[in-house]
C-alpha positions as protocol buffer text, in pm:
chain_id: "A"
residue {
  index: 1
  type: UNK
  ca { x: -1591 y: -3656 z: 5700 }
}
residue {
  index: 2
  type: UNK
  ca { x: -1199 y: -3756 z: 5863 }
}
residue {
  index: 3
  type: UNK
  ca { x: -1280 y: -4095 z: 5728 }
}
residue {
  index: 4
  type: UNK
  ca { x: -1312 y: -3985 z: 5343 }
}
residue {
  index: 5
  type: UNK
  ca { x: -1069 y: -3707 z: 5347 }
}
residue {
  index: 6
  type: UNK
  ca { x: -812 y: -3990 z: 5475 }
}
residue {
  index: 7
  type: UNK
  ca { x: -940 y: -4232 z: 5243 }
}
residue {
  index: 8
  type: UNK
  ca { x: -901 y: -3974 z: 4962 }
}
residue {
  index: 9
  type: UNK
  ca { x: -548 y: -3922 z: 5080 }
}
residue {
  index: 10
  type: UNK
  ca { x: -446 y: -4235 z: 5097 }
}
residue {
  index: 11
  type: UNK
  ca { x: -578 y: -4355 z: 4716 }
}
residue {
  index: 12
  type: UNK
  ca { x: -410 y: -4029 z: 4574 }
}
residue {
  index: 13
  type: UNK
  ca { x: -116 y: -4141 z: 4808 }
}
residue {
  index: 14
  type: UNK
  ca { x: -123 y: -4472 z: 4644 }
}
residue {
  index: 15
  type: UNK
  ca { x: -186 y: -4356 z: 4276 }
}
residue {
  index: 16
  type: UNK
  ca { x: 137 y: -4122 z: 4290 }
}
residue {
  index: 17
  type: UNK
  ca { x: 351 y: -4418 z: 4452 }
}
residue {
  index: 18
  type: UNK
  ca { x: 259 y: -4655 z: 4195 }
}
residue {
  index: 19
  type: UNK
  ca { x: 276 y: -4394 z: 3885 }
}
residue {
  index: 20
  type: UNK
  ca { x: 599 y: -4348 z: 3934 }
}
residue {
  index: 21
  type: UNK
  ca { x: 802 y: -4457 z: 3594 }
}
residue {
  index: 22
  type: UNK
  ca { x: 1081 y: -4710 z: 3695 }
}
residue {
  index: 23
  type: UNK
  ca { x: 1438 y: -4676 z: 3504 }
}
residue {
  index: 24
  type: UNK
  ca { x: 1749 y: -4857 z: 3409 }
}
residue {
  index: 25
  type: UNK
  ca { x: 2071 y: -4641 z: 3425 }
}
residue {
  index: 26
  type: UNK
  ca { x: 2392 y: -4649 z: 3202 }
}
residue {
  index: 27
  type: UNK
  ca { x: 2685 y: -4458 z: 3239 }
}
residue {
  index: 28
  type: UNK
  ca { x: 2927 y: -4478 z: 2907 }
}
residue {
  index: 29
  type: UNK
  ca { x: 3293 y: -4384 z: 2999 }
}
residue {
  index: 30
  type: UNK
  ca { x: 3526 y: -4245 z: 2753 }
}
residue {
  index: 31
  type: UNK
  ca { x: 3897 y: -4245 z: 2843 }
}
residue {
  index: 32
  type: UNK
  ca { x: 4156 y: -4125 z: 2621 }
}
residue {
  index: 33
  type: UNK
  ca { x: 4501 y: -4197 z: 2619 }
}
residue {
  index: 34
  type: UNK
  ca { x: 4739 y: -4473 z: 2495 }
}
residue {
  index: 35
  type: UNK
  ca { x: 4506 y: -4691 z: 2484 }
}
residue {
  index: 36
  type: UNK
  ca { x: 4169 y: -4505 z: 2475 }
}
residue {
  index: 37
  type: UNK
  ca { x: 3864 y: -4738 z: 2588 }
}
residue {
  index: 38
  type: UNK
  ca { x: 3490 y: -4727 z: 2622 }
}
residue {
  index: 39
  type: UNK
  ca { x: 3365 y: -4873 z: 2934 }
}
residue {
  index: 40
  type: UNK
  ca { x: 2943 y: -4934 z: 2982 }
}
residue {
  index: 41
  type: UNK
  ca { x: 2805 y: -5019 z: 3281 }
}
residue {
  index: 42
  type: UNK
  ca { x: 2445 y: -5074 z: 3276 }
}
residue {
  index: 43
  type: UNK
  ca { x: 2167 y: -5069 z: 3568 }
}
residue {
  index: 44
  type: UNK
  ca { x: 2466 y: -5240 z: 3849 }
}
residue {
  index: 45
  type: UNK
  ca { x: 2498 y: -5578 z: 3664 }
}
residue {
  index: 46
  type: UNK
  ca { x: 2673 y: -5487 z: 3328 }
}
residue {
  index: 47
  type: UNK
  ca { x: 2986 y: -5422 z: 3185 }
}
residue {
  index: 48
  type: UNK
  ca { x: 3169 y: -5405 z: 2956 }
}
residue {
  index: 49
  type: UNK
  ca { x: 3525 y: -5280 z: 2844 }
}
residue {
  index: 50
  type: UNK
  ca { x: 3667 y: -5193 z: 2455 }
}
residue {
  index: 51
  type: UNK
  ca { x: 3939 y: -5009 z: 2346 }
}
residue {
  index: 52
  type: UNK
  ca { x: 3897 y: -4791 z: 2078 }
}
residue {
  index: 53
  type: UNK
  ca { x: 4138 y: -4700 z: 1841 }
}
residue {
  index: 54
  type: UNK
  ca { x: 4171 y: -4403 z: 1619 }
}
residue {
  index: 55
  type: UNK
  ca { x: 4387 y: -4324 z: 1266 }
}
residue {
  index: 56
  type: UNK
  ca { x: 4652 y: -4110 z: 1341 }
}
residue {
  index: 57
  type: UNK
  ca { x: 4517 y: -3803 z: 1192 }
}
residue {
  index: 58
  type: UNK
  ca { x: 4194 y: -3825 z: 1389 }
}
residue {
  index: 59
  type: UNK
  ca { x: 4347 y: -3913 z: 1741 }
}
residue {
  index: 60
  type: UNK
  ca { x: 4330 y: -3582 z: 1936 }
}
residue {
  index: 61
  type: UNK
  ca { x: 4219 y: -3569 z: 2289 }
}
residue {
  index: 62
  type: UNK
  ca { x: 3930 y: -3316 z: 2171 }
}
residue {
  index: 63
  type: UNK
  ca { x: 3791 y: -3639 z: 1926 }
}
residue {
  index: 64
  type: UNK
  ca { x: 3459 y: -3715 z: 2144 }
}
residue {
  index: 65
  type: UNK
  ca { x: 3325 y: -3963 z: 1860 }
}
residue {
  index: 66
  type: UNK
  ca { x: 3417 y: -4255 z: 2000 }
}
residue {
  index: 67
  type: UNK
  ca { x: 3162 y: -4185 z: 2275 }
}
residue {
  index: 68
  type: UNK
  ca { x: 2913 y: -4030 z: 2041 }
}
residue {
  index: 69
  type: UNK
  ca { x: 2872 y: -4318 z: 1818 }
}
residue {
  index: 70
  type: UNK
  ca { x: 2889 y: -4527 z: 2141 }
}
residue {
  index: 71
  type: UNK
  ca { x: 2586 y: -4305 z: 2325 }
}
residue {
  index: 72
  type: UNK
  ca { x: 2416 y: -4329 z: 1921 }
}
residue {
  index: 73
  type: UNK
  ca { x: 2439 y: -4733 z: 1932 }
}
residue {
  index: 74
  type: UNK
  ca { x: 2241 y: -4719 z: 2255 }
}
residue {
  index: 75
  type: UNK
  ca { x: 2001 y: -4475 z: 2180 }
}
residue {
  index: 76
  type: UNK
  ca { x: 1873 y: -4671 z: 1858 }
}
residue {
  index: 77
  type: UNK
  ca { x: 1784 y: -4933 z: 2169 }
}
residue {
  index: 78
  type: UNK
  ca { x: 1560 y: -4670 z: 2333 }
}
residue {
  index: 79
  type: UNK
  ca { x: 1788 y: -4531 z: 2585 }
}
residue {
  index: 80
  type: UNK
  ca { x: 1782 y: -4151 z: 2664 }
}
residue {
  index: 81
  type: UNK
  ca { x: 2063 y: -3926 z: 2736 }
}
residue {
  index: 82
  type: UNK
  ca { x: 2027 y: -3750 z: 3047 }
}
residue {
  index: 83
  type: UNK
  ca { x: 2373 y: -3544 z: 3047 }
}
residue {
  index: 84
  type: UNK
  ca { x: 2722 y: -3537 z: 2964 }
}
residue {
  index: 85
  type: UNK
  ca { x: 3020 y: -3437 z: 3161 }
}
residue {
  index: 86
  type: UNK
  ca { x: 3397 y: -3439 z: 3109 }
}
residue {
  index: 87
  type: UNK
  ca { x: 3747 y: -3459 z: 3317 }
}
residue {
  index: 88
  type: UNK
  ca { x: 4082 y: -3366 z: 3267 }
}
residue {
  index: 89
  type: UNK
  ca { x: 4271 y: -3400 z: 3572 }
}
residue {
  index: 90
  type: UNK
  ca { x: 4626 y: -3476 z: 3365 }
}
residue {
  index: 91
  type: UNK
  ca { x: 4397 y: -3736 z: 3117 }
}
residue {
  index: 92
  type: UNK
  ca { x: 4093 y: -3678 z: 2953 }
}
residue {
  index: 93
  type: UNK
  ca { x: 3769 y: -3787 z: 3058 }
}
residue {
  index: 94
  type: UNK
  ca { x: 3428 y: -3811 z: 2955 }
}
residue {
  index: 95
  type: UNK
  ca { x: 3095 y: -3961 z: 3094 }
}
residue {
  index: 96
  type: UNK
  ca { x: 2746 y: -4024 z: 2954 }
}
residue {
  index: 97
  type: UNK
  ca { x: 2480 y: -4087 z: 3167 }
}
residue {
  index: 98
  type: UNK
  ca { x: 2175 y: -4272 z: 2967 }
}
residue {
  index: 99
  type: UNK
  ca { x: 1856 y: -4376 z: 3148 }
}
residue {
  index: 100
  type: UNK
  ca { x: 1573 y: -4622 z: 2961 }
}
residue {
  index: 101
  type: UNK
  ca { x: 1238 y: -4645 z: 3099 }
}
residue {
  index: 102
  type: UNK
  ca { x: 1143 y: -5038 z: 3240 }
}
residue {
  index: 103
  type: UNK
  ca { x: 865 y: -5198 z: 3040 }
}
């Protein structure tokens, strides 16, 4: 009876372990000021660094589309938002963190 209850354990053990869904990670930085830029760095080997410029009427430290269309782009490629967050300690800030399942 120890034998198949450990057996049982261990193949449920082994089931969960391998079920487990693997991920790549992004994280989309948003940084205004003069100049604003988007940074991406995806999964630890990616990156890469634009800036982003707005008309004049438009260019207001509240203006989150940049990252929005940015976080859009990505999303069209299967990636998933996970959340959002934003800084201002004297600049402003803002992060989205994106996650896409491994095939």
């Amino acid at each position: 009876m120890k034998k198949i209850v450990f057996v049982a354990v261990l193949m449920i053990s082994a089931t969960i372990a391998f079920a487990q869904d693997k991920y790549q990670f992004m994280v989309i930085n948003y940084q205004v000021g003069n100049p604003s830029s988007i940074a991406v760095s995806i999964d630890g080997v990616e990156f890469s660094k634009e800036k982003v410029s707005l008309p004049k009427e438009s260019n207001d430290v509240l203006n989150v589309n940049p990252l929005l269309l940015k976080v859009k782009e990505y999303q069209d490629k299967g990636w998933e938002v996970v959340t959002f967050n934003f800084s201002a300690p004297g600049y402003y800030f803002y992060v989205a963190y994106l996650k896409k399942k491994k095939n």
